[in-house]
C-alpha positions as CSV (number, residue, x, y, z in Angstrom):
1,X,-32.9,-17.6,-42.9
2,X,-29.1,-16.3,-41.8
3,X,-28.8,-12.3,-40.5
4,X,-26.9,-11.4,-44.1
5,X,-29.2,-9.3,-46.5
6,X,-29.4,-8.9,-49.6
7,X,-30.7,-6.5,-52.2
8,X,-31.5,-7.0,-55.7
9,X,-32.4,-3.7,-57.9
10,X,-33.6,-4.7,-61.4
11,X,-36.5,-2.8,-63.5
12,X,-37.7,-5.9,-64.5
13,X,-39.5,-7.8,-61.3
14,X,-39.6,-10.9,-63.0
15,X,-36.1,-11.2,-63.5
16,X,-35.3,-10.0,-60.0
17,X,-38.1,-12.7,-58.3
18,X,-36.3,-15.5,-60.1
19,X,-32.9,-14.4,-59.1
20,X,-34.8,-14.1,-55.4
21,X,-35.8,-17.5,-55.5
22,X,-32.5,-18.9,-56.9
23,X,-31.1,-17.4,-54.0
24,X,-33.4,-18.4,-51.8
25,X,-32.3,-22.1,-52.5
26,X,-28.6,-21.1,-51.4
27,X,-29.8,-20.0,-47.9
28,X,-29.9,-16.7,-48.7
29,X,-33.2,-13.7,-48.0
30,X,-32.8,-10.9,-50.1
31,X,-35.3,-7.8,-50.9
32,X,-36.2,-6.4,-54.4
33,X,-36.4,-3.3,-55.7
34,X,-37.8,-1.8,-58.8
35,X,-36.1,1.1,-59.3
36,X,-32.9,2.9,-57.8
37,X,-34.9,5.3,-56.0
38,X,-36.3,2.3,-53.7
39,X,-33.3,0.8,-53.7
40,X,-32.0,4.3,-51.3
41,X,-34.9,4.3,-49.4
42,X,-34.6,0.6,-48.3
43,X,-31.0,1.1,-47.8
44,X,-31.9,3.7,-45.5
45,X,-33.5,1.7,-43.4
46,X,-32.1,-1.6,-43.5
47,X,-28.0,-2.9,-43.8
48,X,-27.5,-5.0,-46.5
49,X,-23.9,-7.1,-47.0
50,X,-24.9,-6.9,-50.4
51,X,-26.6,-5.2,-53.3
52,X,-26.4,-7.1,-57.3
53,X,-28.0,-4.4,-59.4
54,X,-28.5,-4.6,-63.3
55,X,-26.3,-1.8,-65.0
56,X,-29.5,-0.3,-67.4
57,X,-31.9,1.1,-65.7
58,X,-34.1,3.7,-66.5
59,X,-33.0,7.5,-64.9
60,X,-30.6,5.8,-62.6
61,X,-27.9,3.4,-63.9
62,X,-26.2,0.7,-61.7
63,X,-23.3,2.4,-61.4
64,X,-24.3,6.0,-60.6
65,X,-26.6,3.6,-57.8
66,X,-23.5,2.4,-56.6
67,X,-21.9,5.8,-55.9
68,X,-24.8,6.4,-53.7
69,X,-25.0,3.3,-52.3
70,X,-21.2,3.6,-51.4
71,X,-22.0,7.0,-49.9
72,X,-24.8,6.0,-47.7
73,X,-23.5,2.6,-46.5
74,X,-19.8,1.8,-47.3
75,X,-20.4,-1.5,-46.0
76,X,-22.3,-2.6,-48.3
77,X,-20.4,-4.3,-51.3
78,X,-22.1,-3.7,-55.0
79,X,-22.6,-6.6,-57.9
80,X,-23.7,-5.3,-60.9
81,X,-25.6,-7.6,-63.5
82,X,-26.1,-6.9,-67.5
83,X,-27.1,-8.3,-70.5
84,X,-23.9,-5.7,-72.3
85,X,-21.0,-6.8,-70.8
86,X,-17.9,-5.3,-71.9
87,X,-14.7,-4.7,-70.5
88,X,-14.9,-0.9,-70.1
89,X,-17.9,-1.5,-68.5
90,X,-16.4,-4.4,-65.8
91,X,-13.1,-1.5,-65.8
92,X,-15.9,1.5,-64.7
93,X,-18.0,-0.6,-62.2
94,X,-15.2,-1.6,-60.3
95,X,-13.3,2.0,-60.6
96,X,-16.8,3.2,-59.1
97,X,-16.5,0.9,-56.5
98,X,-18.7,-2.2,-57.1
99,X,-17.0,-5.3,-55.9
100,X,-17.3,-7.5,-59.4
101,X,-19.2,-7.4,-62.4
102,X,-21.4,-10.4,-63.7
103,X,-22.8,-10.8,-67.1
104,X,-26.4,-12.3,-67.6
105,X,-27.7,-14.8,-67.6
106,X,-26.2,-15.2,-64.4
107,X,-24.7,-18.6,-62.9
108,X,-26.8,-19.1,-59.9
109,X,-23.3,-21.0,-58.7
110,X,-21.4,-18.7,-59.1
111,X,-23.1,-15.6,-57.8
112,X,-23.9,-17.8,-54.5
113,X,-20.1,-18.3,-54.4
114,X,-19.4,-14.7,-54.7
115,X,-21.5,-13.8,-51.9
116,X,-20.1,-16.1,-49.4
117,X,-16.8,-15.0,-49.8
118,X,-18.5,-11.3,-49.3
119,X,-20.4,-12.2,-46.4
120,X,-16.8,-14.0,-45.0
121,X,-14.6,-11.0,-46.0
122,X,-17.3,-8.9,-43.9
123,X,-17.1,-11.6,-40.9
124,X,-13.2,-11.6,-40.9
125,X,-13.6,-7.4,-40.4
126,X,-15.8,-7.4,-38.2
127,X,-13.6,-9.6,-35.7
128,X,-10.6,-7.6,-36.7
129,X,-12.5,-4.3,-35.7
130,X,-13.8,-5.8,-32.4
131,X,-10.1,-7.1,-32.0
132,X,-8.4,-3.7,-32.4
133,X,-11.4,-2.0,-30.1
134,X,-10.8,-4.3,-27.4
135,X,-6.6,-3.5,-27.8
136,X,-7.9,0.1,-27.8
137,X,-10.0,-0.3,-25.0
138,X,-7.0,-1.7,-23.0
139,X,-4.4,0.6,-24.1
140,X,-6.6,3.4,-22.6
141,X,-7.2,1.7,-19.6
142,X,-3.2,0.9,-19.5
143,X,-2.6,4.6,-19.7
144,X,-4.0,5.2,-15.9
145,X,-0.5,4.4,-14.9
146,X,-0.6,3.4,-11.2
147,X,0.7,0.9,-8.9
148,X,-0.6,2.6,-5.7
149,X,-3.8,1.6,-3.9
150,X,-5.5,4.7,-4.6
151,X,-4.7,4.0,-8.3
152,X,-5.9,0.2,-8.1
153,X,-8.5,1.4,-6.3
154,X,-9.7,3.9,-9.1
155,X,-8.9,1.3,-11.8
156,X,-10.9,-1.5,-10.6
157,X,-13.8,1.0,-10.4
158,X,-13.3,1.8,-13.7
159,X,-13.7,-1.7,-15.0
160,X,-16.6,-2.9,-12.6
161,X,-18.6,0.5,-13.7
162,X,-17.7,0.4,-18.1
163,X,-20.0,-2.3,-19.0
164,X,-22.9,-0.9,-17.5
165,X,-24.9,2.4,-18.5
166,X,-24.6,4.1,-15.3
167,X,-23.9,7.7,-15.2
168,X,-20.6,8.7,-13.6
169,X,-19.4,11.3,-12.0
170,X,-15.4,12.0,-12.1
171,X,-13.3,14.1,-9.3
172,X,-10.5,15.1,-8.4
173,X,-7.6,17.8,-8.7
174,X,-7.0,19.8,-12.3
175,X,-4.2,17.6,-14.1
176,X,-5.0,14.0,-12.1
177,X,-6.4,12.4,-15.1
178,X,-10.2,12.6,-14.9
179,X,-10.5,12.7,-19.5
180,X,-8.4,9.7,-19.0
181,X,-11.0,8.0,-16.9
182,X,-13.5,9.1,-19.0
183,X,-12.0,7.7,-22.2
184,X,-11.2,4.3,-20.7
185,X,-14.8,3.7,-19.5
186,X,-16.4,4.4,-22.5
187,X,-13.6,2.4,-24.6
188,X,-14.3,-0.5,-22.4
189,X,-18.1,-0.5,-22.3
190,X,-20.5,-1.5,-24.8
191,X,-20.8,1.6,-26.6
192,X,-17.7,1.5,-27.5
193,X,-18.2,1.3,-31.6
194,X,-20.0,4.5,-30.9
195,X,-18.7,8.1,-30.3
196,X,-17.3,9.6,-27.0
197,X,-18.3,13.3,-27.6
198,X,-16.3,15.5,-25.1
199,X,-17.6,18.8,-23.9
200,X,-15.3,21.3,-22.2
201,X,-18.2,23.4,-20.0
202,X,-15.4,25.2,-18.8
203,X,-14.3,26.3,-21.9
204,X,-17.2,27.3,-23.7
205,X,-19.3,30.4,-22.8
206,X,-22.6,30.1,-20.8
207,X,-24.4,31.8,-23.9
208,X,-22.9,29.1,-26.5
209,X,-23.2,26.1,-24.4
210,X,-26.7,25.4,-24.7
211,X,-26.0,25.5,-28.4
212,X,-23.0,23.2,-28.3
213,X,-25.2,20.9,-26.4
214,X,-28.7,21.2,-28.0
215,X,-28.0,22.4,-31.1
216,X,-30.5,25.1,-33.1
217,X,-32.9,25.5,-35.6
218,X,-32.6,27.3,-38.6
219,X,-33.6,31.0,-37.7
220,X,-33.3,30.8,-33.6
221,X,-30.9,33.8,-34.0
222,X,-29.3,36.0,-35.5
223,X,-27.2,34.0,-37.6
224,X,-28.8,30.7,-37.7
225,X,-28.7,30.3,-41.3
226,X,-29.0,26.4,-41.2
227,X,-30.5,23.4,-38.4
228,X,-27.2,22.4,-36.6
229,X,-27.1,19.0,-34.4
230,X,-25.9,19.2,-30.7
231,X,-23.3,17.4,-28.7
232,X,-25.7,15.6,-27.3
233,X,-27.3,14.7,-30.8
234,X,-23.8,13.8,-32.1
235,X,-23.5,11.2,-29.0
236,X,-26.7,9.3,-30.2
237,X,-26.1,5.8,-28.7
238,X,-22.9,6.6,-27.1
239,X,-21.3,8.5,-24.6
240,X,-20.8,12.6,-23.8
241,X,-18.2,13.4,-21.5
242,X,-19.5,17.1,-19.3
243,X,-15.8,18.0,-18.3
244,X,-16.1,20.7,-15.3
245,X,-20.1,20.2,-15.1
246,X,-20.0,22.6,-12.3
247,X,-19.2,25.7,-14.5
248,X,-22.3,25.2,-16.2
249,X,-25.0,27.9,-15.4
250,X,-28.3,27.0,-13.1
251,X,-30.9,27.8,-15.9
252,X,-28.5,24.8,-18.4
253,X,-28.1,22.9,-15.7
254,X,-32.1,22.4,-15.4
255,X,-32.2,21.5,-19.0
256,X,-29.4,18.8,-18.4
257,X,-31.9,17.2,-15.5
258,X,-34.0,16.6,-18.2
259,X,-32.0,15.1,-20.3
260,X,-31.3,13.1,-17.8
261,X,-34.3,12.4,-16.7
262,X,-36.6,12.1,-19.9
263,X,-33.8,11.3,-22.4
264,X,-35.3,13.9,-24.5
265,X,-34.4,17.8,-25.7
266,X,-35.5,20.6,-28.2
267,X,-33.0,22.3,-30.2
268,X,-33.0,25.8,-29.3
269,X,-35.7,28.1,-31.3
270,X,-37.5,24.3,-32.3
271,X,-40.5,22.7,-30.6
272,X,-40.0,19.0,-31.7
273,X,-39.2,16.8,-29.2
274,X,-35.7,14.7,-29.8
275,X,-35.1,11.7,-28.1
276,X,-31.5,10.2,-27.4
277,X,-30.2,7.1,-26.4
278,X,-27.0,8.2,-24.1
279,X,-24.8,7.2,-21.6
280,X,-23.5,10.4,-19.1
281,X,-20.0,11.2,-17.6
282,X,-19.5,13.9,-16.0
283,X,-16.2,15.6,-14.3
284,X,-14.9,18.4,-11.8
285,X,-12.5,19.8,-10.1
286,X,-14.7,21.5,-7.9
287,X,-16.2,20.2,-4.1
288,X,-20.1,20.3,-5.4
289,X,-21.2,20.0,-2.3
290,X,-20.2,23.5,-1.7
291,X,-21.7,24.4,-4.6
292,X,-24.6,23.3,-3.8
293,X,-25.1,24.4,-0.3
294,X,-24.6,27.7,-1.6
295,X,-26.9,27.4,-4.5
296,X,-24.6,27.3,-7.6
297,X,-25.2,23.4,-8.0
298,X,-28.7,21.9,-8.5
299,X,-29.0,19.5,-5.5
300,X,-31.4,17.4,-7.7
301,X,-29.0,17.2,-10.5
302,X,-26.3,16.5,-8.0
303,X,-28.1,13.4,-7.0
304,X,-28.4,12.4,-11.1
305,X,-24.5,12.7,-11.7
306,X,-23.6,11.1,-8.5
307,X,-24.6,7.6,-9.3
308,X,-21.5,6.3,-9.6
309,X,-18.2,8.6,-8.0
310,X,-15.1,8.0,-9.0
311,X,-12.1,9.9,-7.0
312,X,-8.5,10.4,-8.5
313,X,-5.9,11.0,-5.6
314,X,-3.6,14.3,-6.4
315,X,-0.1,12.9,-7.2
316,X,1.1,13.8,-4.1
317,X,-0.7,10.9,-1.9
318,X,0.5,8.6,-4.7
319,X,4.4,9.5,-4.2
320,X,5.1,6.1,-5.4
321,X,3.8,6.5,-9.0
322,X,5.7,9.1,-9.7
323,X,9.0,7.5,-11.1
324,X,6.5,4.9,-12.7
325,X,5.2,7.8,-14.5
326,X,8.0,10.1,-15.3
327,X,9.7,6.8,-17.2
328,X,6.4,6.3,-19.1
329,X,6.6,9.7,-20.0
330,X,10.3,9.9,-20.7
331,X,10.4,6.6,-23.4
332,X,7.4,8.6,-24.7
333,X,9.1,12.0,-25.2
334,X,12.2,10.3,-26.4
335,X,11.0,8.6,-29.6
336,X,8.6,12.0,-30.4
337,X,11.8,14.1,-30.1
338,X,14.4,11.8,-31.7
339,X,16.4,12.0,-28.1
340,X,18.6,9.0,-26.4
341,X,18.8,8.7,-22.9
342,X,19.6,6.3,-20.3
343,X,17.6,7.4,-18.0
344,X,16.8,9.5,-15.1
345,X,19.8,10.1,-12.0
346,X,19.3,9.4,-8.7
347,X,19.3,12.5,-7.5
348,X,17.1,13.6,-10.2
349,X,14.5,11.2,-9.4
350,X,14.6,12.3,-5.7
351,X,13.8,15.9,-6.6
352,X,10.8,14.5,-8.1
353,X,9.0,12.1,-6.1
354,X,10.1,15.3,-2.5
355,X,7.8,17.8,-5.0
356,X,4.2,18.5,-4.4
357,X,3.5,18.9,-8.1
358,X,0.5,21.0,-7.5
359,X,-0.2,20.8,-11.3
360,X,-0.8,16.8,-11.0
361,X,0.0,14.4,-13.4
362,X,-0.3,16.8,-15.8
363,X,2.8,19.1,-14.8
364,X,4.8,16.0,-14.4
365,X,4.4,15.1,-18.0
366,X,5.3,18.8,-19.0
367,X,8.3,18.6,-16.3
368,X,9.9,15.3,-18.7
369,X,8.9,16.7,-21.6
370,X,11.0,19.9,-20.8
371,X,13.8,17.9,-19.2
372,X,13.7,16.0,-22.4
373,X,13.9,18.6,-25.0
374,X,16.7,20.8,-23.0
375,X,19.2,18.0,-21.0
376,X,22.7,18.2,-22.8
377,X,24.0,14.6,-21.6
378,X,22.7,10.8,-21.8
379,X,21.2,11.2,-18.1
380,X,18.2,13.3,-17.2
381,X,20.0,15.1,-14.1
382,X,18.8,16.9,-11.5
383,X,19.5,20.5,-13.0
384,X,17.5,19.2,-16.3
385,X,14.3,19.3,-13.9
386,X,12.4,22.6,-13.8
387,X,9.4,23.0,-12.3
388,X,6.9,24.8,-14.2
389,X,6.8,28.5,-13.4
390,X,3.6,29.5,-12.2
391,X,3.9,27.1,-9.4
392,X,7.5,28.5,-8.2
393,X,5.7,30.7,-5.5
394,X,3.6,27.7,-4.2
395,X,6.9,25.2,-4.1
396,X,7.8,28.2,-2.4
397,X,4.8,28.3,0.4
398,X,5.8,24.3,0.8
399,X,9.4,25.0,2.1
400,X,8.2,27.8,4.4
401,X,4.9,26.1,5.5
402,X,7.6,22.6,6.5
403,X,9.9,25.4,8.3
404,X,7.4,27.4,10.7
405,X,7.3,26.4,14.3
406,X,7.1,28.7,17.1
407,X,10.5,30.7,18.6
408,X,12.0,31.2,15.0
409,X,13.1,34.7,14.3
410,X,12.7,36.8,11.4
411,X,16.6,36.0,10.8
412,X,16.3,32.6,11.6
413,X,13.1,31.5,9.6
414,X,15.8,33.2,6.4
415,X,18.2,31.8,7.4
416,X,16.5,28.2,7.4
417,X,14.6,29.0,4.0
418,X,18.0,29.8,2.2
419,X,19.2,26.6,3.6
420,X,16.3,24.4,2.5
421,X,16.1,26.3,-0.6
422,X,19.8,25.4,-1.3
423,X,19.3,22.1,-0.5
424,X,16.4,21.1,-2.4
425,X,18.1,22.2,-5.7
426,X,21.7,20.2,-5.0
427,X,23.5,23.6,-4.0
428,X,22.0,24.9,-7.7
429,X,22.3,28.9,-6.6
430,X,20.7,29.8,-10.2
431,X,17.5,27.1,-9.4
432,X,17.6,28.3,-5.5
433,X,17.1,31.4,-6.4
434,X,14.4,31.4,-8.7
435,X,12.7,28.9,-6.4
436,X,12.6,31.5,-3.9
437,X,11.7,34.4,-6.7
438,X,15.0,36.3,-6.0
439,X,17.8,37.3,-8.5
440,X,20.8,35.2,-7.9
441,X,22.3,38.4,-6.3
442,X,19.9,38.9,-4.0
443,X,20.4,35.5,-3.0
444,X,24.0,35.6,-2.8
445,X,23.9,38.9,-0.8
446,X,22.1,36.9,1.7
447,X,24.3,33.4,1.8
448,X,27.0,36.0,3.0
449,X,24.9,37.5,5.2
450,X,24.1,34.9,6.7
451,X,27.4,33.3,6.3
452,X,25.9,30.0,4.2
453,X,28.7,28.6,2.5
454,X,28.6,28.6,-1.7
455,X,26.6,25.8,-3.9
456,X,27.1,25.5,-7.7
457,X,26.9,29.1,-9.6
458,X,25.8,27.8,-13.2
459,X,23.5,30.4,-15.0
């Protein structure tokens, strides 16, 4: 017998066995059911590419079955049968969502007909979905721009390690990339018709995130008017994300080995035992083993998320992705903001790839988006690139910490830090000086002090 099933709902059994055995003759199984009631509960179990249902039944009619039917599995498509056919009645069933209407006594032809083109109409789907997963899955992995050997490096593992079920543990710098990663191994991994559920552990306080994860019973607390599923519920047969696992408190942390271990959890305030069927990604920013040498980290559990490490290089040991990048980023910022630009200037593009960009990828994308939204002309230029504010003081520390060698004085080391300031901004005095965090007085007080000669004065 083929994988397609079918369901046939009739009050009379007699008439729904012969329609079975017609059926039968065309290849096809199909299950019976007396009532609509049994038609829900095998539903619930079982998928069916189609249901043919009589319309008059008693309590339940073929239609108000369908709405359920529809409700519970939208796959399945909905023929209903009857002895009263009428054109109001064909004009309701298909309003309600049936797929056609047949008047008795049916034409074992035609019905067989109808339910191949179904049963192809369902095939064709299903290849389109798989289709636009696997674009999906390769658009994500596509957006883990990199041309560097780190970045091949991290991309290769991410493709050897997405078909299998191994847990993973993600590192590297805030801003690198590692949701990203994340997002691109489950997309490409079996479990990809499945959900990605991400959790935040960073985010959430210690007292909620055991219920974020687990979930509760009705009546754990104060509050708990209702049984609420967990993350890790919602992830049934696919994948939860634990972004910044290492904020997560020691006493959670021993529940997770469980998890882990057993594949198995109580809601909180419940004492039946749920099992799940879940794949594990984990990130942080953090080194863990500091954490745990100084007992904030379960070694144990260290050992369970450490199956397979995955490390994203800061973008400053990738220099050579960053142009690579900021165009990405630019063509995508122009089209969300309605903005024409030829591109990015030469001395623009210098100033970005001499930067640390402490905030990673991440500031980079906020640094074009910026440059985007304010820059006047056709041509990102180098005064359209501001770096993001709370980093000033550390671009700051990088000028001074390139400057200090022994035998500089006081005067000289000021000197020098004017000068480099000066000079990393293109003679900018208002940039300069905010680089430095002084008022563009201040800083021109000192130019003549130390008789530095006069970049650009814009505001």
């Amino acid at each position: 017998m083929p994988d397609e099933r079918i369901l046939l709902v009739d009050d009379e059994r007699q008439a729904a066995e012969a329609l079975r055995s017609n059926l039968r003759l065309d290849g096809f199984d199909a299950d019976v059911a007396t009532s609509a009631a049994q038609a829900l509960e095998l539903v619930g179990k079982t998928s069916y590419e189609v249901m043919i249902t009589d319309l008059r039944m008693p309590g339940t009619s073929g239609i108000e079955l369908c709405d359920e039917v529809r409700r519970l599995a939208p796959d399945t498509e909905v023929i209903i049968v009857t002895a009263y056919g009428t054109i109001e009645n064909a004009v309701e069933a298909v309003k309600r969502g049936a797929y056609d209407y047949l008047t008795k006594p049916v034409d074992p032809e035609k019905l067989a007909t109808l339910i191949r083109r179904i049963i192809e109409v369902h095939r064709l789907r299903g290849e389109n979905r798989s289709l636009r997963q696997q674009i999906q899955a390769e658009k994500e992995a596509d957006r883990l721009i990199g041309s560097s050997p780190k970045m091949l490096q991290v991309l290769e593992a991410v493709r050897t390690v997405a078909p299998t079920d191994a847990t993973v543990l993600i590192r590297g710098e805030s801003g690198t990339g590692k949701e990203l990663v994340a997002t691109a191994i489950h997309h490409l991994s079996p479990r990809a018709k499945q959900p990605l559920v991400k959790v935040n552990c960073a985010a959430i306080p210690e007292t909620l995130l055991e219920d974020e994860l687990f979930g509760h019973e009705r009546g754990a607390f104060t509050g708990a008017h209702a049984q609420r599923k967990g993350r890790f519920e919602t992830a049934h047969r696919g994948t939860i994300f634990l972004d910044e696992i290492a904020e997560m408190s020691p006493a959670l942390q021993a529940k997770l080995l469980r998890v882990i271990q057993e594949r198995e959890f109580e809601r909180v305030g419940g004492s039946e035992t749920i099992p799940v069927n879940v794949r594990i990604l984990a990130s942080t920013n953090r080194i863990l083993e500091e954490r745990v040498r100084d007992g904030q980290f379960r070694e144990d559990l260290y050992y369970r998320i450490n199956v397979v490490p995955i490390v994203l290089p800061p973008l400053r040991e990738r220099r050579e992705d960053i142009l690579v990048l900021a165009q990405y980023f630019l063509e995508r910022f122009v089209l969300r903001n309605r903005r024409a630009f030829k591109g990015i200037s030469t001395k623009a593009e210098r100033m970005l790839v001499e930067y640390r960009w402490p905030g990673n990828v991440r500031e980079l994308q906020n640094c074009i988006e910026r440059a985007v939204v304010m820059a006047r002309g056709e041509t990102i230029e180098a005064e359209d690139i501001w770096f993001t504010p709370d980093v000033k003081r550390m671009a700051h520390e990088d000028i001074a910490a390139e400057l200090v060698t022994d035998g500089f004085s006081v005067e000289d080391f000021e000197r020098k830090l004017l000068a480099a300031a000066l000079e990393k901004t293109d003679g900018n005095q208002s940039r300069a000086a905010e680089l430095l965090g002084l008022t563009r007085r201040t800083l021109q007080y000192r130019m003549e002090k130390y008789n530095i000669s006069a970049g650009k004065d814009e505001a």
